[in-house]
C-alpha positions as CSV (number, residue, x, y, z in Angstrom):
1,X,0.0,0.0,0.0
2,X,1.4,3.2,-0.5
3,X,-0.3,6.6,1.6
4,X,1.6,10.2,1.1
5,X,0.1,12.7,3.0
6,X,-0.1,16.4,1.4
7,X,-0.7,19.0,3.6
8,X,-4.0,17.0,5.5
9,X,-4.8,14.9,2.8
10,X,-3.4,11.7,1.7
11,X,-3.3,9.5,-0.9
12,X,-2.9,5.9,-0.1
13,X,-2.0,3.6,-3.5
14,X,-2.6,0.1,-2.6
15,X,-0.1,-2.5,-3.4
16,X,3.2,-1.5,-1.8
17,X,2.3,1.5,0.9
18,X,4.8,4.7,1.9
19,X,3.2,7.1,4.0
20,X,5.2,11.1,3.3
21,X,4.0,12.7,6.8
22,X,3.1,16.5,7.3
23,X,4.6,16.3,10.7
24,X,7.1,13.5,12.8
25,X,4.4,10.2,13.6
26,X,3.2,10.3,17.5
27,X,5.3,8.0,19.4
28,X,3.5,5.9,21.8
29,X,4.5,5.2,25.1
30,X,5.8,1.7,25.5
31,X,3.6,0.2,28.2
32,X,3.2,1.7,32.0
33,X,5.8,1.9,34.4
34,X,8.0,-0.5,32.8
35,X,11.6,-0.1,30.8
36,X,11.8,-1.3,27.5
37,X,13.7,-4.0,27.0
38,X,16.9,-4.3,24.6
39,X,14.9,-6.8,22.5
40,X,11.6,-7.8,21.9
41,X,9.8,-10.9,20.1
42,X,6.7,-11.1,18.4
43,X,5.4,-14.2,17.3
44,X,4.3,-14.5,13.8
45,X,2.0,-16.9,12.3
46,X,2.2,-18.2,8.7
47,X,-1.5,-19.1,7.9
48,X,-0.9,-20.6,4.1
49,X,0.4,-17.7,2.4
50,X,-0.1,-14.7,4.8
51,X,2.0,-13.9,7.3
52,X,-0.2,-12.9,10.8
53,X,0.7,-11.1,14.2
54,X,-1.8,-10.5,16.9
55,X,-3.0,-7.0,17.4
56,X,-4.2,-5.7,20.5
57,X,-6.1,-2.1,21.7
58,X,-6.2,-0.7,24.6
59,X,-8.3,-3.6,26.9
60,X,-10.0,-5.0,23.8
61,X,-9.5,-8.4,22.7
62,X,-7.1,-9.2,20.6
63,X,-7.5,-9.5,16.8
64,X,-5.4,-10.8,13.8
65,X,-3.6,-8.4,11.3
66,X,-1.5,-9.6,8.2
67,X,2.1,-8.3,9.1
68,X,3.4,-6.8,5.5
69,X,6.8,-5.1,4.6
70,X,5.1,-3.4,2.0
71,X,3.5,-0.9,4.1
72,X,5.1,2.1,6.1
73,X,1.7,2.7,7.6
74,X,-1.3,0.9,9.5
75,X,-4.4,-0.1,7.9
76,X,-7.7,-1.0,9.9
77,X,-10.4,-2.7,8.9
78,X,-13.6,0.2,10.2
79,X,-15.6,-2.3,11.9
80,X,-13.2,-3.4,14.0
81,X,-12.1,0.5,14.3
82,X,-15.6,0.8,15.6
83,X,-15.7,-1.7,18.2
84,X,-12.6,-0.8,19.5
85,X,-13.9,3.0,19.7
86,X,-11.2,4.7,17.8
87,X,-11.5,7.8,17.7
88,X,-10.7,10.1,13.9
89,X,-8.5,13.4,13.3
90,X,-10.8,15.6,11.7
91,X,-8.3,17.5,10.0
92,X,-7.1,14.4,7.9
93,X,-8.7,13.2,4.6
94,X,-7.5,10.1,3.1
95,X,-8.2,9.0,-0.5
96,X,-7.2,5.6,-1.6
97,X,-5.7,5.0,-5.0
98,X,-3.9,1.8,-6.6
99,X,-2.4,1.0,-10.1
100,X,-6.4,0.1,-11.8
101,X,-7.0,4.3,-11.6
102,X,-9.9,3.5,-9.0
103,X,-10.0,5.3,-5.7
104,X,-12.3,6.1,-2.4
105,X,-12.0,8.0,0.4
106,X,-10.8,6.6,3.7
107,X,-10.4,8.1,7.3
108,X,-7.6,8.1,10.1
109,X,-8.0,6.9,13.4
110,X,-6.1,7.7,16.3
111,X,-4.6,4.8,17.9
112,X,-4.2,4.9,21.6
113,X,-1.7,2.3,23.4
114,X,-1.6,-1.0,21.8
115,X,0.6,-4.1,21.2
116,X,1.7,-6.5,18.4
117,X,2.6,-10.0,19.4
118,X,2.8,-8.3,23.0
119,X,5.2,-5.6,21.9
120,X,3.9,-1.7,22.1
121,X,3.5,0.1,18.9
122,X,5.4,3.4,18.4
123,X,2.8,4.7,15.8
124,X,-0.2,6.0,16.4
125,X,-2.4,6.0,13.6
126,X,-3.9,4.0,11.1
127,X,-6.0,4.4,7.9
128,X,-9.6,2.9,8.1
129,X,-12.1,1.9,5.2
130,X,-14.0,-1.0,4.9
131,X,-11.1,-3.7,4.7
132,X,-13.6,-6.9,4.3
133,X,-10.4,-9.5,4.2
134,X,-11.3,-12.5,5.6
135,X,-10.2,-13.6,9.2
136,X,-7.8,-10.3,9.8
137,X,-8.6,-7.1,10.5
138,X,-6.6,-4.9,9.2
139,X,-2.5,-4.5,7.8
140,X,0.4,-3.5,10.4
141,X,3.9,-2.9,8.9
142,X,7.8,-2.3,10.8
143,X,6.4,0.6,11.2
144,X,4.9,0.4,14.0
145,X,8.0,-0.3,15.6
146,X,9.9,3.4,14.8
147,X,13.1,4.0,16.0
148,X,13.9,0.4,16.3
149,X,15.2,-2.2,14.3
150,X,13.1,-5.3,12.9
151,X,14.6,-8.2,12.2
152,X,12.6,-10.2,9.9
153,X,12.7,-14.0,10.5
154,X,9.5,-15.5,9.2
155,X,10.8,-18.7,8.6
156,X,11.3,-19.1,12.5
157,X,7.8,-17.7,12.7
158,X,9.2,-14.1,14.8
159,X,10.2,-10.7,14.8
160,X,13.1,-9.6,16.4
161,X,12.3,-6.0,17.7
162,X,15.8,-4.4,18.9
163,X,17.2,-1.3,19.9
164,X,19.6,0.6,18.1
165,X,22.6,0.4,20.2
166,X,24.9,0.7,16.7
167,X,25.2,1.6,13.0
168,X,24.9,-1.0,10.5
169,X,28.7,-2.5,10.3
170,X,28.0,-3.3,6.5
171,X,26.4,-1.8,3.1
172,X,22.2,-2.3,3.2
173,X,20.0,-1.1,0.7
174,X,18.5,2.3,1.0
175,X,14.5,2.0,1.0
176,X,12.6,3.6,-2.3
177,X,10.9,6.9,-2.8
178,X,7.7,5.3,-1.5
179,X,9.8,4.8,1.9
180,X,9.0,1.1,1.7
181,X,12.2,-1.2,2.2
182,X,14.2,-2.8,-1.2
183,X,16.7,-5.8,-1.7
184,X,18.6,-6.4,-4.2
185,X,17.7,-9.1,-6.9
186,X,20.1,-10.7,-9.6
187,X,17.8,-11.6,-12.5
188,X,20.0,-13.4,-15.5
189,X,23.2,-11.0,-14.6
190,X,21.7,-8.0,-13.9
191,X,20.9,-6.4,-10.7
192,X,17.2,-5.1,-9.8
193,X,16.1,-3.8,-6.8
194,X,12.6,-5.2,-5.6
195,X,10.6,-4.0,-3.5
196,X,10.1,-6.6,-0.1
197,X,6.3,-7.7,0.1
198,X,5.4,-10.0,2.8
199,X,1.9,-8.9,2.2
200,X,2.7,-10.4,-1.2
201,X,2.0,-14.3,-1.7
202,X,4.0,-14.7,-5.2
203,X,7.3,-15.6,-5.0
204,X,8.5,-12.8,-7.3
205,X,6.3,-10.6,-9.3
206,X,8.5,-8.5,-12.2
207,X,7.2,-5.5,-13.6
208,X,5.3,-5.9,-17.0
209,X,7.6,-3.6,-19.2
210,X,10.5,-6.3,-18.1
211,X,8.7,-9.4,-19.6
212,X,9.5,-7.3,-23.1
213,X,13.2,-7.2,-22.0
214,X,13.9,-10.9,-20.4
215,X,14.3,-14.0,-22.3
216,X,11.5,-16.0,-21.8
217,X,10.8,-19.9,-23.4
218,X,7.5,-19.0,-24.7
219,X,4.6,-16.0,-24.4
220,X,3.2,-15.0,-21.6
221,X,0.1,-16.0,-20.0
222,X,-2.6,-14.7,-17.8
223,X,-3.0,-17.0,-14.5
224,X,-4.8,-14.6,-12.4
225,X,-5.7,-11.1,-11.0
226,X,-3.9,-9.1,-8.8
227,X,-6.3,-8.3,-6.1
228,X,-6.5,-5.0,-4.1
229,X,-8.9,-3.4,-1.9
230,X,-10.4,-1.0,-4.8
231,X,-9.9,-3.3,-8.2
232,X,-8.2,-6.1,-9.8
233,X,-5.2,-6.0,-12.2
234,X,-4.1,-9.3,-14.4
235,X,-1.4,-11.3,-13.7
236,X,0.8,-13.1,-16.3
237,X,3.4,-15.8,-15.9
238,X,6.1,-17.2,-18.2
239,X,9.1,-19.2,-17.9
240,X,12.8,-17.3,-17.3
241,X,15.7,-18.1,-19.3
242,X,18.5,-18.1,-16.9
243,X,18.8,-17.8,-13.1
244,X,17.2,-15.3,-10.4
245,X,19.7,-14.7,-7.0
246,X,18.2,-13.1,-3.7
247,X,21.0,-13.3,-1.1
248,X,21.3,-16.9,-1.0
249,X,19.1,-18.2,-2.7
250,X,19.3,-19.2,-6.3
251,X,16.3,-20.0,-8.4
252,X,17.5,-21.7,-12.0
253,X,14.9,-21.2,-14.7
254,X,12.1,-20.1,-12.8
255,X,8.5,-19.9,-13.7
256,X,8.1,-15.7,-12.9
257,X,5.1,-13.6,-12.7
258,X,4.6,-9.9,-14.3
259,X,2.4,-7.4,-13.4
260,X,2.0,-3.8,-12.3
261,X,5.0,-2.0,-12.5
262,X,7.7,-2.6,-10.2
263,X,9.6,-5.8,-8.7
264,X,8.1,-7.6,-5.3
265,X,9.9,-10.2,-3.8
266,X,7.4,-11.9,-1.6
267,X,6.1,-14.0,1.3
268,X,7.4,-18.1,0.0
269,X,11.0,-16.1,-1.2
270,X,11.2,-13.6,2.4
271,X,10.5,-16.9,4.8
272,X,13.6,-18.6,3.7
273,X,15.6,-15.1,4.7
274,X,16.5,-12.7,7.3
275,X,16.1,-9.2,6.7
276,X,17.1,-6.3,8.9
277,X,14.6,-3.7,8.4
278,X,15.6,0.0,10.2
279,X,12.6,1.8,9.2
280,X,13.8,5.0,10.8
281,X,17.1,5.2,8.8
282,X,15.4,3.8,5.9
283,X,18.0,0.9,5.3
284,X,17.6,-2.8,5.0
285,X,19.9,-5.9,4.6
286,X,19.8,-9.7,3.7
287,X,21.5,-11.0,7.0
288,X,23.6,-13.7,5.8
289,X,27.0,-15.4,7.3
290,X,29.7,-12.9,7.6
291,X,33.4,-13.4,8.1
292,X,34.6,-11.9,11.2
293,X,38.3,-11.3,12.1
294,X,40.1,-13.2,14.9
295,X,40.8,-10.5,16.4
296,X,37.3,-9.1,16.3
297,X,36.0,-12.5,17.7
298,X,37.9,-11.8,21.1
299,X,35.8,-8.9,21.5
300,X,33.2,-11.3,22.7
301,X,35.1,-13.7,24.7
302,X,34.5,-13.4,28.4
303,X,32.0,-14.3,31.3
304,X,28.5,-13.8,30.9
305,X,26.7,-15.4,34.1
306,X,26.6,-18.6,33.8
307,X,28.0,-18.4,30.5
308,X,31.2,-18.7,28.6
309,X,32.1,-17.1,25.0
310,X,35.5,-17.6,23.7
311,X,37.4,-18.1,20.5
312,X,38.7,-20.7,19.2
313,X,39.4,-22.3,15.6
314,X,38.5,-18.9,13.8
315,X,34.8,-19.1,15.7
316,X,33.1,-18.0,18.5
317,X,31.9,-21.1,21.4
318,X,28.9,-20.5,23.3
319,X,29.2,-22.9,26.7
320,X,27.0,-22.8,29.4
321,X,28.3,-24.4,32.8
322,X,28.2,-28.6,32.6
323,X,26.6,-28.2,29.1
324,X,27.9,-29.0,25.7
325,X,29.9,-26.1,23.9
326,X,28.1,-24.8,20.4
327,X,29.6,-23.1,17.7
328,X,27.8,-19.7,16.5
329,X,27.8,-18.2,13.3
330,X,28.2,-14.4,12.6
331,X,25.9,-12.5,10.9
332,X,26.9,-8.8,11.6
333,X,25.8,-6.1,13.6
334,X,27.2,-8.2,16.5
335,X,24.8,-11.0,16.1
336,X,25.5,-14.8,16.1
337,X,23.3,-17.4,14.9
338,X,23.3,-21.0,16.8
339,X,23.6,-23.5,13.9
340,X,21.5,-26.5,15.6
341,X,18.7,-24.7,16.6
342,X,18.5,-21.0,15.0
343,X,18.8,-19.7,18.2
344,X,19.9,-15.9,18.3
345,X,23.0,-14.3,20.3
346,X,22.5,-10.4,20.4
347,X,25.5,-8.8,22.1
348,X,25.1,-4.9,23.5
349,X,27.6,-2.3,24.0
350,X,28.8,0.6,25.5
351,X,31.2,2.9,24.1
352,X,32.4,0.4,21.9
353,X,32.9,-2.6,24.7
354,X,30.7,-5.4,24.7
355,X,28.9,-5.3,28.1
356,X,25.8,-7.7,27.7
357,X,24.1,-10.1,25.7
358,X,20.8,-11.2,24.9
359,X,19.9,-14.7,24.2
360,X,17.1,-15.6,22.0
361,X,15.6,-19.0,22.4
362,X,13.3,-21.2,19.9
363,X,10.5,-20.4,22.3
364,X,11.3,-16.8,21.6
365,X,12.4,-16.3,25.3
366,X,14.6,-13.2,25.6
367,X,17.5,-14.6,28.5
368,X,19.4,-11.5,29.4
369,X,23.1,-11.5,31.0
370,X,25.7,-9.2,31.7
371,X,28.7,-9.6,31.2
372,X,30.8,-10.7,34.4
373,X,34.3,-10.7,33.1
């Protein structure tokens, strides 16, 4: 979906969405009397091709919202805005636009404190018209977590919601005009930049001017309709001549899809990655295996608790006392990966010294130690 607000109105174009604000977003408090912690988990659920978190207002019950990359805004279904009693700005008119030229007017609501997965929401606002998707109620994005950074790990069914205790220690891609986050995609040589669509359920969907530019085996063929909230737009598929690379994944002679007019790399391609998403700096990254210098590797070595790191063989060793030792991976931005299990290390600093780490377990427990010595 894509929302830019002019002056007090806005135009929202559905498909990717990028919200342009007249002034900074509201930021919600986190929750009452309670420091916010270093990291945060919310649990996502992959219901056949959507990708679902729990939303939760005030003391209403909670209710199910697709979580989508492609948005920079909130979007809320208006009968559910009504039960939960939101209430609207009156100076803010909405119209709703996408790629078929069709368009309606939409309202914002005021969101007071609320929670996704359990974790408060920094933005306050969300566009509501008459949503009508089955079993959800609306479309949250990374945005509702500003001034932190997501970490995007839907194959492990989570979000990994973290503070910004550092700057990015390698490249990223900057996000698009829309402000809605991009990754890099090598289609037969060539590099694209798509955008990333969770809300999306193809695997990749190419522009239509690049069908006239690819090599293809045959013509192309309509499969389907792209749906959005205010019209439809077709869909055609055709078979790739050569190989399609996003980070480390390699598809080799793919069946592709074409339509609208700019790349999406969706929900089956973004489950078998992790993205960082830092939706304040406008920045995101494939988090992949990095190499990390001996010397930098000692940087983590020490006591934590109950808890060993040290380096050996060119790799960091996790050992808890009278357990077996594990070997962690490194995937930047002083982050290890457990190889068995997919378990998360997050190490903190300050000025520069690593002080404490956070341990993310399969259960999506956040075990927290300082570092001792």
């Amino acid at each position: 979906m894509n929302k830019t607000i002019v002056g007090f109105v806005s135009v929202l174009a559905l498909g990717p969405v990028a919200t342009v604000h007249a002034e900074p977003p509201v930021t919600l408090p986190t929750t009452e009397a309670r420091a916010r912690p270093a990291i945060d988990i919310v649990p996502i659920y992959l219901s056949g091709r959507r990708a679902l978190a729990v939303l939760r207002i005030g003391d209403h019950p909670p209710a199910p919202v697709v979580f989508d990359t492609g948005t920079s805004g909130n979007d809320m279904d208006s009968d559910y805005a009504a039960v939960t009693g939101l209430d609207y700005d009156p100076q803010v008119h909405v119209r709703v636009e996408d790629g078929t030229g069709n368009s309606f007017e939409a309202k914002q609501a005021i969101i007071p404190v609320a929670s996704l997965g359990g974790v408060p929401l920094r933005q306050s606002t969300a566009t509501v018209f008459p949503y009508k998707e089955r079993d959800v109620v609306g479309i949250f994005g990374p945005t509702s977590f500003s001034g932190r950074q997501v970490l995007v790990d839907l194959g492990k069914g989570r979000l990994i919601v973290r503070d910004r205790s550092f700057e990015a220690a390698y490249g990223g891609v900057p996000y698009g005009k829309d402000d809605l986050p991009r990754i890099n995609v090598q289609i037969a040589g060539k590099s694209y930049q798509a955008l990333l669509d969770s809300g999306s359920d193809s695997d990749l969907l190419l522009p239509e001017t690049l069908s006239r530019k690819l090599s293809l085996t045959g013509p192309l063929k309509v499969v389907g309709k792209a749906r959005t909230v205010s019209g439809d737009r077709n869909v055609y598929e055709g078979k790739l001549k050569g190989s399609v690379k996003i980070g480390h994944i390699v598809l080799h002679n793919p069946t592709v899809r074409f339509s609208g007019k700019q790349a999406n790399v969706g929900l089956p391609i973004i489950r078998q990655l992790q993205i960082l998403l830092d939706p304040e700096r406008r920045k995101s990254w494939i988090v992949e295996p990095k190499p990390l210098a001996p010397a930098k590797l000692l940087e983590f070595a020490g006591r934590f608790g109950i808890r060993t790191l040290r380096a050996e063989k060119g790799a960091l060793v996790f050992q808890r006392d009278d357990r077996p030792a594990y070997k962690l991976t490194y995937l930047g931005n002083d982050l290890f990966r457990f190889e068995e299990s997919g378990e998360l290390l997050q190490f903190w600093r300050t000025k520069e010294q690593v002080n404490a780490m956070d341990l993310v377990s399969s259960d999506g427990d956040v075990i927290h130690a300082d570092r001792t010595r």
